[in-house]
Backbone bond lengths (Angstrom), bond angles and torsions (degrees), N, CA, C in turn:
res aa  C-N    CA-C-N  psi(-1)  N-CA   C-N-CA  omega(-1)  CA-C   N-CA-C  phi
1 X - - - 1.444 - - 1.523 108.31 -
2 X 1.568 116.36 118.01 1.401 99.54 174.19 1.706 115.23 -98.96
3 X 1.233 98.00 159.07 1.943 99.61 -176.55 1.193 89.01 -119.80
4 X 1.519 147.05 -9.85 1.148 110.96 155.46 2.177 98.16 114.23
5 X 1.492 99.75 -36.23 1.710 85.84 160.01 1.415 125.72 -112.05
6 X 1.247 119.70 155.59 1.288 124.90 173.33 1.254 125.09 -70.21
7 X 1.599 111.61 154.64 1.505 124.54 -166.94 1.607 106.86 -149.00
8 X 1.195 96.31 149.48 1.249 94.46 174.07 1.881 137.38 -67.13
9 X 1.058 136.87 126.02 1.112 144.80 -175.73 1.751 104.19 -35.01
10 X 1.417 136.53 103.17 1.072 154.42 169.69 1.029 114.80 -100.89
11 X 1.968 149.01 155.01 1.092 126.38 116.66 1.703 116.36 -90.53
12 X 1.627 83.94 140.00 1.253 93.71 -161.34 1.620 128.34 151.34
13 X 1.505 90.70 -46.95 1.292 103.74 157.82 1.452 107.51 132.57
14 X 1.308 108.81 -165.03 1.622 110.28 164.94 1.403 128.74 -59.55
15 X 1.518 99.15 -58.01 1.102 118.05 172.81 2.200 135.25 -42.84
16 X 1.649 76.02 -14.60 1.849 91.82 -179.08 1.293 92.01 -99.84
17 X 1.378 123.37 -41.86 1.681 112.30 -164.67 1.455 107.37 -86.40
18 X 1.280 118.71 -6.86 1.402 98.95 156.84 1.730 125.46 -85.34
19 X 1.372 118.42 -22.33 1.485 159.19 158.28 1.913 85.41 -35.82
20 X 1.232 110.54 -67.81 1.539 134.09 -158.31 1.648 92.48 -70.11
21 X 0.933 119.54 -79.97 1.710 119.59 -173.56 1.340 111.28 -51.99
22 X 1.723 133.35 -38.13 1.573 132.46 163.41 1.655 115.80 -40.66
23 X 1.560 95.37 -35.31 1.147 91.85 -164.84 1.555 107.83 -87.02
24 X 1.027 105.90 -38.83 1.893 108.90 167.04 1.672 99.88 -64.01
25 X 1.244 142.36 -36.27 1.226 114.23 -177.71 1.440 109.83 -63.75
26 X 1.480 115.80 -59.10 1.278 122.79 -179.06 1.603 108.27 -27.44
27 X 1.098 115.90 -67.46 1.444 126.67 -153.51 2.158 95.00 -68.54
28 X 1.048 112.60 -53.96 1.310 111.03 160.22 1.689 122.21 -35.59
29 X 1.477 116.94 -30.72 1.379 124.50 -169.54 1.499 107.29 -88.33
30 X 1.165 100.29 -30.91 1.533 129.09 179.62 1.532 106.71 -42.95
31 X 1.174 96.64 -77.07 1.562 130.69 -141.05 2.242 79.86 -85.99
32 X 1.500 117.39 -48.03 1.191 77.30 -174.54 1.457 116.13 -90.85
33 X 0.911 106.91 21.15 1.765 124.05 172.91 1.493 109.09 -65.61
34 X 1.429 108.51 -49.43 1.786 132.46 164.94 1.384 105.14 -56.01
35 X 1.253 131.90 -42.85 1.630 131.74 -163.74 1.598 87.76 -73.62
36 X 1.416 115.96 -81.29 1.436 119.48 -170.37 1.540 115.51 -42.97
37 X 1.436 132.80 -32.05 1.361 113.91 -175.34 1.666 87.98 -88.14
38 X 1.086 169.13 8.09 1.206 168.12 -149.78 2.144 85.30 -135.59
39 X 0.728 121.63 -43.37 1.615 118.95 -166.98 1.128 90.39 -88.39
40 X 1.607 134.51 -76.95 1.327 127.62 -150.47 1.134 120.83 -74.43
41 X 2.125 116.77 -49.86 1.188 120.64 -151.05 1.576 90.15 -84.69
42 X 1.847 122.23 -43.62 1.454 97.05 -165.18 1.312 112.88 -81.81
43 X 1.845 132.09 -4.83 1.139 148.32 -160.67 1.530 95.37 -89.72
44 X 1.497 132.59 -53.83 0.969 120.68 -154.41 1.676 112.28 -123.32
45 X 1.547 100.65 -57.43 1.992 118.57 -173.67 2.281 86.45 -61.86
46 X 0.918 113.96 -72.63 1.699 101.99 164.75 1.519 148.44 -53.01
47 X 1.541 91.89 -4.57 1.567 97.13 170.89 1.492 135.50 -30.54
48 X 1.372 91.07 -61.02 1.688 109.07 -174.37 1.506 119.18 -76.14
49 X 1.544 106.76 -8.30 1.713 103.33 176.69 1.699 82.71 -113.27
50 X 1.044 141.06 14.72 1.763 127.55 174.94 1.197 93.38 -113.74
51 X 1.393 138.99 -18.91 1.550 128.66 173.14 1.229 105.16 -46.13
52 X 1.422 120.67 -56.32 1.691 99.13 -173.54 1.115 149.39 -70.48
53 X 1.296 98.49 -6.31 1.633 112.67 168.91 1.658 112.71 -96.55
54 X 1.322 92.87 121.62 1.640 87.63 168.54 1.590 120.89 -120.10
55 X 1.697 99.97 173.99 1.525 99.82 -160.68 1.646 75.17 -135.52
56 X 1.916 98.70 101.52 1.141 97.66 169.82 1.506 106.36 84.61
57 X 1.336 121.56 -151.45 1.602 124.73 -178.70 1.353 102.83 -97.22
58 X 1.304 130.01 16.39 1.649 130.63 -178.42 1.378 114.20 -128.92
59 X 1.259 113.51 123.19 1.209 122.46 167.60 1.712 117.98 -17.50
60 X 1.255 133.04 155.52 1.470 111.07 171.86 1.961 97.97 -107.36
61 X 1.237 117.08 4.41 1.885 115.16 167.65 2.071 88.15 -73.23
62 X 1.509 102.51 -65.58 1.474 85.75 -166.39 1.509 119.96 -55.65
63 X 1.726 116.04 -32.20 1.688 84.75 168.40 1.562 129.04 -75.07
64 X 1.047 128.10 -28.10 1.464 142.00 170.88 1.584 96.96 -54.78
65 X 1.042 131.39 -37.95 1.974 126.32 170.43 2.040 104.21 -82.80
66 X 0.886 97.86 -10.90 1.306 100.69 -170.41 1.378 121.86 -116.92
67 X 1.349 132.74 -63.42 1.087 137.35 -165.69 1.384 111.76 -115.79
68 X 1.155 124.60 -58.46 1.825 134.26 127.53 1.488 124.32 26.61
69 X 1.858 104.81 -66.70 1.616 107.98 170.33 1.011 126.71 -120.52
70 X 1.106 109.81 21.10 1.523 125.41 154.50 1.688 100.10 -85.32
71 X 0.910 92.90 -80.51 1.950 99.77 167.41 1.564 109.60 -11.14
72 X 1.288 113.56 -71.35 1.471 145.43 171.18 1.465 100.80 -36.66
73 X 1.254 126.13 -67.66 1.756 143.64 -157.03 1.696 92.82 -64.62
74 X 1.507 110.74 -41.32 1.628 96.89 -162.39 1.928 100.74 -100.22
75 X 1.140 107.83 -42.73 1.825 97.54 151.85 1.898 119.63 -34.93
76 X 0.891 110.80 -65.46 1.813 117.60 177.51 1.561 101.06 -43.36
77 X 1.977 119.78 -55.32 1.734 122.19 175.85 1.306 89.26 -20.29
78 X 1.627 121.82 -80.34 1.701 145.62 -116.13 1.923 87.28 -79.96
79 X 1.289 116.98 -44.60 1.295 126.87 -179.29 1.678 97.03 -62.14
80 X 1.276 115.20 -93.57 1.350 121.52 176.51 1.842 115.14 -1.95
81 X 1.305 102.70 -59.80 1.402 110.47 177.61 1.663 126.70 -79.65
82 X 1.046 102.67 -20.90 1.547 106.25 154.30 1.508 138.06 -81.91
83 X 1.309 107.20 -37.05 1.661 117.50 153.74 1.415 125.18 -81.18
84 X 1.543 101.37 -6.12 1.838 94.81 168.47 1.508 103.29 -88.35
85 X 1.833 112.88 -23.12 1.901 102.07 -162.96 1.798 88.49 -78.70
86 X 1.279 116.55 -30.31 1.596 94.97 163.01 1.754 136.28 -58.29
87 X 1.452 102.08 -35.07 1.596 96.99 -178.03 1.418 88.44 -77.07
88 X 1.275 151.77 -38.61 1.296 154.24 -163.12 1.891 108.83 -52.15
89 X 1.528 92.13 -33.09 1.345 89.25 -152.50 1.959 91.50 -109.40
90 X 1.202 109.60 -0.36 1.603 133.14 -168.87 1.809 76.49 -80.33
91 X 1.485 104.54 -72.50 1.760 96.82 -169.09 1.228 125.37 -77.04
92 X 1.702 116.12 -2.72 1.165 117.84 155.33 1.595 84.39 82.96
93 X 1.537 106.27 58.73 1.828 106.63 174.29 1.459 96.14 -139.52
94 X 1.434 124.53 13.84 1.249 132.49 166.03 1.663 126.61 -43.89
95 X 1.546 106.55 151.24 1.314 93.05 168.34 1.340 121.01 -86.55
């Protein structure tokens, strides 16, 4: 039966590769769900009660806006790619 959108090549059928892409969205939603409360809430909505603690001669709001989610963004890569070669290998779409 066609519906007309594309999916990724599964065996299994349709029904897995849409199964297969939920699950990479999810996990994508996840992870930048983690970036943004790490960017926004401790970077910005916490600023003014993280000013007083510092790490070193810097505020710990400015590293958490600064160094923090960037830090954060490339930790999540290393995650991202280890829990995708599992769903990868969950649907058996591995290399």
């Amino acid at each position: 039966m066609a519906t007309g959108r594309k999916v990724a090549v599964v065996e299994g059928g349709e029904e897995k590769a849409i199964a297969y892409w939920k699950a990479n969205v999810r996990l994508i939603f996840i992870l930048l769900a983690i970036w943004a409360l790490v960017s926004y809430v401790a970077g910005i909505i916490l600023a003014r009660p993280l000013v007083t603690i510092n790490l070193g001669q810097v505020p710990l709001s400015f590293w958490f806006a600064h160094q923090g989610s960037m830090i954060t963004f490339v930790v999540l890569i290393f995650v991202y790619a280890k829990l995708m070669d599992g769903i990868d290998n969950k649907f058996d779409v591995h290399e």
